[in-house]
TORKOL-4160 file (C-alpha; in steps of 0.2 Angstrom, whole numbers, padded with zeros to 4 digits, m for minus):
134
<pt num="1" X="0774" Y="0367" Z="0164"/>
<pt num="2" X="0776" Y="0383" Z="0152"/>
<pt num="3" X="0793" Y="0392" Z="0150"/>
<pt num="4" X="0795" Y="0410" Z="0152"/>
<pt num="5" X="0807" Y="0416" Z="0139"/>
<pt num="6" X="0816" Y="0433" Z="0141"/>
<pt num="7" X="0826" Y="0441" Z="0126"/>
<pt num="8" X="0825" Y="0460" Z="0131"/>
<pt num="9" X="0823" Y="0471" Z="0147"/>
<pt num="10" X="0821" Y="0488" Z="0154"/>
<pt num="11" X="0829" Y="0498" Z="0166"/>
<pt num="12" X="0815" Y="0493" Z="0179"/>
<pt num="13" X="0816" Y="0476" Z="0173"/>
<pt num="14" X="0802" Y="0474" Z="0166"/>
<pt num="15" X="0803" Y="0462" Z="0150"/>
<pt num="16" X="0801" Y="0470" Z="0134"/>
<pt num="17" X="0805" Y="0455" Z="0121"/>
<pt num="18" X="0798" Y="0437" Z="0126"/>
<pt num="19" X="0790" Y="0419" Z="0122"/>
<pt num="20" X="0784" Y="0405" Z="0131"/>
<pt num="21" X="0788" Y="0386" Z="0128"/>
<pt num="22" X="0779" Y="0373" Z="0133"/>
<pt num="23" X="0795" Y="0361" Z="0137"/>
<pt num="24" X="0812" Y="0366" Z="0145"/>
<pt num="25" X="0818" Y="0358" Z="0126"/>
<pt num="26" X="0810" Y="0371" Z="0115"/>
<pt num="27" X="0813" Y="0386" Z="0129"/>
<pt num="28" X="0833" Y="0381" Z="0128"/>
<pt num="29" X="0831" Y="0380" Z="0107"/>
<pt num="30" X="0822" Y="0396" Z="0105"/>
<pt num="31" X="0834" Y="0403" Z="0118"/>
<pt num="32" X="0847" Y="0397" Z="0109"/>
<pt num="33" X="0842" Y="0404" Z="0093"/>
<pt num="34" X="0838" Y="0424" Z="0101"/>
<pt num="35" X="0858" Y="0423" Z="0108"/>
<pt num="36" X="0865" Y="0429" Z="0092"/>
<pt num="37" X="0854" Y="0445" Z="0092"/>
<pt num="38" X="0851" Y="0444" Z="0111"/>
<pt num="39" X="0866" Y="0439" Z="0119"/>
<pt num="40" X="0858" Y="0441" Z="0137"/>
<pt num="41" X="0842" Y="0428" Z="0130"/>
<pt num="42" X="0837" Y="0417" Z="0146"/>
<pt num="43" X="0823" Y="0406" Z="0150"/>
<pt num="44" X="0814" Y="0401" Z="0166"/>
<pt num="45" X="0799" Y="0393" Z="0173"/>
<pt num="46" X="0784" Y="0406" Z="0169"/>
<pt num="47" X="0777" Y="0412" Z="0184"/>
<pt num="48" X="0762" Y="0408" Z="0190"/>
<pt num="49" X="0746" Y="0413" Z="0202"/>
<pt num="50" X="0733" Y="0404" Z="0209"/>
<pt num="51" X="0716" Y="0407" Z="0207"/>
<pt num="52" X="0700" Y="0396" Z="0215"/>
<pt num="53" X="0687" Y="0394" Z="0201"/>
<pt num="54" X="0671" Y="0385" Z="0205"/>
<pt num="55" X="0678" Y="0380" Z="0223"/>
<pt num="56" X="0693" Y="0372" Z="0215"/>
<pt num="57" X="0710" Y="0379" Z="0215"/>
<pt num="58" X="0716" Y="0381" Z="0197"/>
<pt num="59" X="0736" Y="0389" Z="0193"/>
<pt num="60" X="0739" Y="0400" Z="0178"/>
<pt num="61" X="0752" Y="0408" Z="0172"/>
<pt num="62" X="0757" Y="0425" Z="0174"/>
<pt num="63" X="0756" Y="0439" Z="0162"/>
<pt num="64" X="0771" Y="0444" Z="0155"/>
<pt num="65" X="0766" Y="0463" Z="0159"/>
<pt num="66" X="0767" Y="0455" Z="0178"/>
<pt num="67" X="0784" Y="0448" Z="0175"/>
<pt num="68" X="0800" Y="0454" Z="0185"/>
<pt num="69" X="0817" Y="0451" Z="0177"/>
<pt num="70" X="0833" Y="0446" Z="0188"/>
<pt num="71" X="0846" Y="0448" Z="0174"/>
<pt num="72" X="0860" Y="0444" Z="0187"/>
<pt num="73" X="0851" Y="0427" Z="0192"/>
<pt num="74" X="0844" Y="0426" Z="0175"/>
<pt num="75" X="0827" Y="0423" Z="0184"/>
<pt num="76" X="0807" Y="0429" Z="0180"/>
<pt num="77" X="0797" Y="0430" Z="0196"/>
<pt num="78" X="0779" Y="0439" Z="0196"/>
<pt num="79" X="0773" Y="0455" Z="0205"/>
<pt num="80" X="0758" Y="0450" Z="0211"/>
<pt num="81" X="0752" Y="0462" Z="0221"/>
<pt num="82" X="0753" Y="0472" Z="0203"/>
<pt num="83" X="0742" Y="0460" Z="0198"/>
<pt num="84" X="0731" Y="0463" Z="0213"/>
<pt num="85" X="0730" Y="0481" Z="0211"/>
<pt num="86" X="0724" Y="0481" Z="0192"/>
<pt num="87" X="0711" Y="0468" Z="0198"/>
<pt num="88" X="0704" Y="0478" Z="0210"/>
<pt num="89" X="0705" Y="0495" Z="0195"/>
<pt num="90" X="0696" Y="0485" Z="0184"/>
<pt num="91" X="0682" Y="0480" Z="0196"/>
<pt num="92" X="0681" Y="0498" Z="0202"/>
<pt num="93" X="0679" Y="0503" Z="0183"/>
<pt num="94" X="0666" Y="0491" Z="0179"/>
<pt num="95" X="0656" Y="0496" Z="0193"/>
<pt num="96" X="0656" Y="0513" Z="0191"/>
<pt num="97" X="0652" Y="0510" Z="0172"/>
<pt num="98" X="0637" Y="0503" Z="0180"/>
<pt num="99" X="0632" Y="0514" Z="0194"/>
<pt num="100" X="0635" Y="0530" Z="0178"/>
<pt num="101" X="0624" Y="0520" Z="0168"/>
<pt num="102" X="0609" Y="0517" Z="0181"/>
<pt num="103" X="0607" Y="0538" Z="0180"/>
<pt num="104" X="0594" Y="0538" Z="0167"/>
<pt num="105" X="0585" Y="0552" Z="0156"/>
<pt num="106" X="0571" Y="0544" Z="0167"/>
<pt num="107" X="0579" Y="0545" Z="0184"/>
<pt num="108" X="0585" Y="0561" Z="0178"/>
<pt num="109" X="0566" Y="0569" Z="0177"/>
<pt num="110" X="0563" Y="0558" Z="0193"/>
<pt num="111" X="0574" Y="0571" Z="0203"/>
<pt num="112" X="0558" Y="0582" Z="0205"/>
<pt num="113" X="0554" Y="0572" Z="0220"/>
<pt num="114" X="0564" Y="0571" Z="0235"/>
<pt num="115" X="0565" Y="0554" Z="0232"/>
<pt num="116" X="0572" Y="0554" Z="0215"/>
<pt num="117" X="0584" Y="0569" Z="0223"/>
<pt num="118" X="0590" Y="0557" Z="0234"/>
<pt num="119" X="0593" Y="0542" Z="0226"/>
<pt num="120" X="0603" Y="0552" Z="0212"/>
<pt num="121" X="0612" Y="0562" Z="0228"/>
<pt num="122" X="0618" Y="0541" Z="0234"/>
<pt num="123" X="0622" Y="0538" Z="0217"/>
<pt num="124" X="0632" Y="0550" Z="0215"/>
<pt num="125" X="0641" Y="0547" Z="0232"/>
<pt num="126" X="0647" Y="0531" Z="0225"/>
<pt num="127" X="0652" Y="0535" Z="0209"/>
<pt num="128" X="0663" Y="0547" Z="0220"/>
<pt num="129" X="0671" Y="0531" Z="0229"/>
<pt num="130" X="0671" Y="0519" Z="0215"/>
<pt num="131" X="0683" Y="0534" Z="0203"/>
<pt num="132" X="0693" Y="0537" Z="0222"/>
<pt num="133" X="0700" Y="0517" Z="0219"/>
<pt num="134" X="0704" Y="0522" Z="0199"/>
């Protein structure tokens, strides 16, 4: 199990000064160590998501950019559907990266057909969509 260690938050509650520890020993050492400059330091279990890779469903821990601090609980949960969202950016941005790139100087001269008109026309179209989801 990996700890999640919080010395520092925002006003959103977002952490802004962490660490991880591998035991519940090292995260209350480390803790202990932050409390003389960070008086509010905690630690908690990290959280985590689960992901299946190759049919098998694997956990891994959270990103601290996901993290959400409780600072009256002194608990770190994950805001997953964060998560979710940037996945679903990123994809969006990697297609579209792909469909920009498929527009050629070749394609480009091609567009003196109808076909070629076309095919750059429904490119375009989804190039539209994929920056709509950004």
């Amino acid at each position: 199990m990996t700890y999640a260690i919080v010395a520092n938050w925002d006003g959103k509650n977002n952490p802004t000064r962490t660490n991880t520890a591998t035991t519940e020993d090292e995260a209350k050492l480390i803790v202990g160590k932050l409390i003389k400059n960070f008086p509010n330091a905690f630690y908690d279990n990290c959280p985590t998501y689960t992901e299946t890779v190759d049919g098998v469903n694997q956990t891994f821990n959270l990103s601290e950019k996901y993290w959400v601090i409780d600072s009256n609980k002194k608990t770190i949960t994950g805001a997953n559907s964060k998560k979710t969202s940037d996945e679903a950016k990123e994809l969006a941005l990697n297609t579209l990266i792909t469909l920009e790139k498929s527009v050629t100087p070749r394609r480009i001269r091609e567009m003196t057909t109808d076909a070629g008109k076309k095919w750059v026309e429904d490119i375009e179209k989804l190039i539209a969509t994929e920056r709509a989801k950004l």
